[in-house]
C-alpha positions, -999 to +999 in steps of 0.1 A: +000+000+000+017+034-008+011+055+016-004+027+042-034+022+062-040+043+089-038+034+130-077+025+128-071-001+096-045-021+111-066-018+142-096-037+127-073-061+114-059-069+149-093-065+163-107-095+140-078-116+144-084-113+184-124-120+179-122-150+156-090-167+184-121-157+206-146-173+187-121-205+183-112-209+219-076-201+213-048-190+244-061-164+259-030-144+264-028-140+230-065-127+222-055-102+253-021-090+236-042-084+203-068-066+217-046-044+233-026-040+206-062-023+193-067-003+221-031+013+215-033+020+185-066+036+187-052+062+210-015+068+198-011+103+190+011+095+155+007+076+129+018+038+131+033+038+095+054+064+102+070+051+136+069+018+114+092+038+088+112+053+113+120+017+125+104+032+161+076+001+164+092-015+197+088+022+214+045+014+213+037-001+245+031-037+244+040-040+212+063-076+214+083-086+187+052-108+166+025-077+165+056-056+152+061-082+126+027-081+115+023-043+117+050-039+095+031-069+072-005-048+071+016-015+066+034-032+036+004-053+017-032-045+036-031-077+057-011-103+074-006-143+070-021-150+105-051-126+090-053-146+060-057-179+076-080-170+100-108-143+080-126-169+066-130-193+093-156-178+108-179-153+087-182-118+096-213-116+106-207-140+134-180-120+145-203-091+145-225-106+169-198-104+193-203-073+194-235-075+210-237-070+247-245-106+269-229-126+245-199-145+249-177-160+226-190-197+238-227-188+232-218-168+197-197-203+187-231-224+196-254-199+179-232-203+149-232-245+153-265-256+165-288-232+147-265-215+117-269-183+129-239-162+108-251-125+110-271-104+134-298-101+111-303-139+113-298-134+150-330-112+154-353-133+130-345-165+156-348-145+180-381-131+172-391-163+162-384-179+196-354-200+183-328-188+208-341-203+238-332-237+235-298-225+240-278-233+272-276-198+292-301-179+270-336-174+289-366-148+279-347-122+292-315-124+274-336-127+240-349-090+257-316-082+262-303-092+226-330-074+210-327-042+225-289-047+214-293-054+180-314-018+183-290-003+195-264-014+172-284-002+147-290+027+160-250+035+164-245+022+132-212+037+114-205+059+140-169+059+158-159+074+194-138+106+189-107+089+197-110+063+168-122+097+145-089+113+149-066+089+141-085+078+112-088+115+100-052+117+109-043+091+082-068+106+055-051+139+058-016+122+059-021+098+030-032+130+010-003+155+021+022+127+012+016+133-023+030+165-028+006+192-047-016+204-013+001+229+005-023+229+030-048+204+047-066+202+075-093+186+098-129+202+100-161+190+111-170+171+142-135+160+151-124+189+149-156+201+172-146+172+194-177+158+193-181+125+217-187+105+185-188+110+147-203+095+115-188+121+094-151+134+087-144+167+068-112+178+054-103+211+040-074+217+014-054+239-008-041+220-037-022+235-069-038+209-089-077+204-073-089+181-098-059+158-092-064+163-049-100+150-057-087+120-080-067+108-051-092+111-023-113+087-038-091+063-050-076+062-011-073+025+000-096+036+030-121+043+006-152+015+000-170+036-025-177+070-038-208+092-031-204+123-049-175+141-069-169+175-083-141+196-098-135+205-057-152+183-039-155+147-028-176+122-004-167+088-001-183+064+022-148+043+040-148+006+044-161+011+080-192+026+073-178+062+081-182+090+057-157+113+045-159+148+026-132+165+012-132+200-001-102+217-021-103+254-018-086+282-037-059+301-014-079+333-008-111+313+001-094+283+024-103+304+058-138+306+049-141+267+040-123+261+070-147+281+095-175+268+069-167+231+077-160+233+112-189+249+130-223+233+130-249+245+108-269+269+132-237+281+141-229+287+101-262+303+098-253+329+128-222+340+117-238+349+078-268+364+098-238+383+115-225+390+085-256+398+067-263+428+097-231+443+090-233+444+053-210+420+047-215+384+026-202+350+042-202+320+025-176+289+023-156+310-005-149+338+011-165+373+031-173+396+006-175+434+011-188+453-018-185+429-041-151+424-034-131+396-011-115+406+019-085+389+023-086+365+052-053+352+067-064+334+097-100+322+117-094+349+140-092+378+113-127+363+100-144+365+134-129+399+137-142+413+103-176+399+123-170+417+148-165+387+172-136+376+193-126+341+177-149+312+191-126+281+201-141+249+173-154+233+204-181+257+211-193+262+174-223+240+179-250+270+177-258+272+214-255+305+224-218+312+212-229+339+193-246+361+217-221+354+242-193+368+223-211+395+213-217+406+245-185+398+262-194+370+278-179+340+266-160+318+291-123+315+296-124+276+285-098+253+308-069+240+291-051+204+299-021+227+317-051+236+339-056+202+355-029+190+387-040+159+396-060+128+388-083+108+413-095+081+395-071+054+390-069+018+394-042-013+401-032-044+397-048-051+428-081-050+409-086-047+372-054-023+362-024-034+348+001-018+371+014-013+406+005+015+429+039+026+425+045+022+387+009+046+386+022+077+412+054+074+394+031+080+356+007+111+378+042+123+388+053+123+350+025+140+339+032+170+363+004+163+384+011+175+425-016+146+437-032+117+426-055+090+441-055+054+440-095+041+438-097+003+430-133-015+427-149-027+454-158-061+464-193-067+446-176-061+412-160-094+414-155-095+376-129-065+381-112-082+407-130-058+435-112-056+468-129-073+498-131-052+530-099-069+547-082-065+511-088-025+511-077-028+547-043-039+535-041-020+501-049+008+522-017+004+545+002-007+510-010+029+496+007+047+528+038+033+524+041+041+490+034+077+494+070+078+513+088+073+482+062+084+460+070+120+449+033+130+450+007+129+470-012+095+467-049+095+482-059+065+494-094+057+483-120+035+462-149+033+432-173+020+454-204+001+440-236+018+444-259-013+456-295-019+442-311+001+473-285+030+472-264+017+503-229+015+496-204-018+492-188-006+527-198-004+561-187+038+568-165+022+594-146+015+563-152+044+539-139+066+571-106+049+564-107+066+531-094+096+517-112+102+490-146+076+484-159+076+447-193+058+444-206+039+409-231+027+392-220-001+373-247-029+384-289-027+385-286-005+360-322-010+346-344-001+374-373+023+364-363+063+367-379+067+406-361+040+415-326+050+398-332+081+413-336+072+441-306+053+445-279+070+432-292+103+452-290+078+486-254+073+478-249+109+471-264+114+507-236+092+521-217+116+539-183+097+530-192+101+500-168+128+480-172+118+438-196+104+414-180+087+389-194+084+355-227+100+367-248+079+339-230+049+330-236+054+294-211+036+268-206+055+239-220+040+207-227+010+233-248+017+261-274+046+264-272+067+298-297+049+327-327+065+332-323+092+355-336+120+368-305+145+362-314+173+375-324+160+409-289+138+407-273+174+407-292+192+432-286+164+454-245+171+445-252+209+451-265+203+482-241+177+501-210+193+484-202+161+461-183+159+431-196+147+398-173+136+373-163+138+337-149+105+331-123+113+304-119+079+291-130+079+253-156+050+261-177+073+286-168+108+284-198+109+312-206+135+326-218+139+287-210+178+279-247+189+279-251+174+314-220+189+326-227+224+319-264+216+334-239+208+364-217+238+362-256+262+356-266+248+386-238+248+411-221+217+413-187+206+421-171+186+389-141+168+383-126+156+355-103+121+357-093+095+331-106+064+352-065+054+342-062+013+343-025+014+329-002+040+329-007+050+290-046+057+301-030+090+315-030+103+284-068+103+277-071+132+297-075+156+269-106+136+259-125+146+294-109+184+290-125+182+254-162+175+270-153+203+296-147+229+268-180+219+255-200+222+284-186+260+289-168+250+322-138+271+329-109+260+351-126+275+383-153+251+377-131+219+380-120+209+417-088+189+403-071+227+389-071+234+425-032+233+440-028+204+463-038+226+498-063+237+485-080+205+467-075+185+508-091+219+521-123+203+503-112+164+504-108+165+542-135+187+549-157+182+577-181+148+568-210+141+592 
């Protein structure tokens, strides 16, 4: 392939490889080393065929010696020998059912054997015709359950998380730019908007030769089929389902197309009714005065001809932006340099993948003056969760570590929010605690009273100092529970708790709209990457990105606080 795929292409490939083992039965540690392999890849901030050019492959975290060698083989040719064997041993559309929520790769396998079941379509009709309940483990309820998954699958249909987005804009852009003739290119749209998830990618570039940028675009080896194609403009639909646009603008009119396919629509249609009130033109070619263009060098000089401030990409969406910097009033947005500590975090002694040590020393690299330490407690038993004579002792271990730490360490825990709203400890225990996060992850279809109900008990648990992802939603996975939100925050404006942004690109819950909800109505948020390795450090840009969003400046977020000043809260009187 000339220019290669990008991080997401040889992540599908890995990803398939690891569900068909799956499917097969094969070792374990080996479907675990490819699927993280995918996880890796679907955050590394550089393109994989260039590190792979730069002979830089062994630098990638848990990259071993045979996913190097078959990097290197999908970089080279599209696919890999191991690939090759396996893609047609089980169809696709078993491994698609995977995918599905409740079912295992033993019960997939069986569907597949005993009833010939190759494809989630196939999977609903049996379903629907009462076929699947002859099958070991699958009662009334998880035919429920399968259905309402299938929905939502369809539902989330060719859409990707905002993590996966970027890198595979990433490699549009760079496969494009390698070629020589487009002297500029660039990244609009929704990922550039940071939306939560996309189903769209725009592109915006200046080419000497548009008809040839065009030519290329669609012939990309992403590329499944064409939509539409003109002289400066293409859409093409990708072999994942995602589409792509790109446009090719002239030099004078590039900062137009670029504000023009960044912003949302409403917040296209403000800036020309901007435009419009000051006699002034706007459209994607340019802002015309008189007939004539003005010259636009950058965003900012476009806003300002508008007679606005420039508005940051992640607040184009059309809610308010507008008036707000008209009047003065938009919000000093937090940055990443804004955030000094992290207290959401896990260990081996659950479900992470390193020691409390090897994690303060990875807070302390990422300049952070605390951190905490929060591992599950004991009713998630499928994440390893700590019994209460366990957290005694990781408790003590926590101590002693912050001797040689180099940063504050918190000791504390994600503790389960029970069915009733009591919490997995006795407060004897959570006393014990510095810092007492309380989740959702179980009972998570009771009716909205009861939900309520619950998760404001917890809240009420004076020991109780975070929420963690407020609404357990999965993106493109799991909707939120149903909640009532607003009373969830008045109850967190009126004990003093914290509700969180959970950074990781999965969640990214506290979703932006609820989080400025949050921040309207006076409650405390915090923003934390849930980290179960030390690379999951890194996704907190992600949970910064919902932040900006939501309007929330850094005086909105406890974690910018400086270390006295975050335990002034932390240890603050609890009755």
């Amino acid at each position: 392939m000339e220019n290669g795929p990008d991080n997401g292409e040889v992540a599908r490939i890995f990803a398939r490889i690891a569900a068909v083992m799956e499917i097969q039965g094969e070792n374990a540690f080996k479907i675990r080393a490819y699927r993280n392999a995918v996880d890796t890849l679907n955050h590394l901030d550089e393109p994989v065929t260039l590190m792979a050019r730069e002979n830089r492959l062994d630098t990638i975290p848990g990259f071993g010696d045979a996913i190097q060698a078959k990097t290197r083989d999908i970089i080279a040719t599209g696919t890999t020998a191991l690939y090759e064997r396996l893609r047609d041993k089980v169809p696709a559309g078993v491994v698609d059912m995977l995918e599905l929520p409740g079912l295992g790769a033993k019960t997939v396998k069986q569907l597949w054997e005993t009833l010939q079941i190759d494809s989630v379509d196939a999977l609903e009709t049996a379903a629907r015709a009462g076929r699947l309940t002859g099958i070991p483990g699958i009662g009334e309820k998880t035919v429920v359950k399968i259905l309402e998954a299938i929905e939502r699958g369809r539902r989330f249909a060719n859409r990707v998380r905002i993590d996966e987005a970027i890198g595979i804009a990433a490699g549009l852009a760079g496969n494009l730019a390698n070629d020589g003739g487009i002297s500029v290119i660039e990244i609009a749209g929704a990922v550039r908007r940071r939306e939560d998830s996309v189903n769209e990618l725009d592109i915006v570039a200046v080419s000497e030769s548009p008809e040839e940028a065009i030519s290329r675009f669609a012939a990309l080896p992403q590329a499944a089929s064409v939509l539409s194609q003109s002289a400066t403009e293409s859409s093409i639909t990708l072999h994942s389902g995602l589409k792509a646009h790109l446009t090719v603008a002239e030099p004078a009119s590039f900062i137009s197309a670029f504000a023009w396919k960044t912003g949302s629509a409403s917040h296209w249609t403000e800036l020309q009714n901007q435009a419009a009130k000051l006699g002034l033109d706007l459209t994607g070619k340019g802002l015309v005065r008189g007939g004539s263009l003005i010259p636009l060098e950058t965003e900012e000089q476009l806003y300002s001809e508008l007679g606005l401030p420039w508005i940051t990409p992640e607040l184009r969406q059309g809610n308010g932006e507008i008036a707000a910097a008209l009047a003065g009033k938009l919000p000093n947005l937090i940055t990443l340099s804004d955030i000094r500590g992290d207290v959401h975090a896990h260990t081996t002694a659950s479900d992470g993948t390193a020691s409390i040590a090897e994690m303060a020393k990875a807070a302390r690299a990422f300049g952070y003056e605390y951190m905490a330490i929060t591992d599950h407690s004991q009713s998630l038993a499928i994440a390893g969760g700590l019994s209460p004579d366990r957290l005694r002792e990781h408790i003590r271990a926590i101590r002693d570590a912050q001797e040689s730490a180099g940063i504050r360490i918190y000791a504390g825990s994600e503790v389960d929010i029970r069915a009733d709203g009591s919490l997995d400890y006795d407060d004897e225990l959570l006393k014990q605690l510095d810092i007492v996060i309380a989740s959702a992850h179980m009972h998570n279809k009771q009716d909205r009273d009861t939900q309520t109900k619950r998760v404001i008990r917890a809240i009420e648990n004076p020991y109780v100092d975070l929420v963690a992802h407020p609404t357990a939603r999965l993106i493109n996975r799991r909707d939120p529970f149903d909640i009532d939100i607003e009373a969830m925050i008045s109850a967190a404006v009126r004990t003093g708790t914290a509700l969180e942004i959970n950074a990781a690109p999965e969640r990214l819950d506290l979703s932006a709209e609820h989080a400025r909800l949050a921040k309207d109505m006076g409650a405390r948020i915090m923003i934390d990457t849930d980290a179960h390795s030390i690379a999951n450090y890194q996704l907190m840009p992600y949970g910064i990105n919902v932040a900006r969003r939501a309007w929330l400046s850094a005086s909105d977020v406890l974690n910018t606080l400086p270390v006295a000043e975050f335990e002034a809260w932390l240890f603050r009187e609890k009755s």
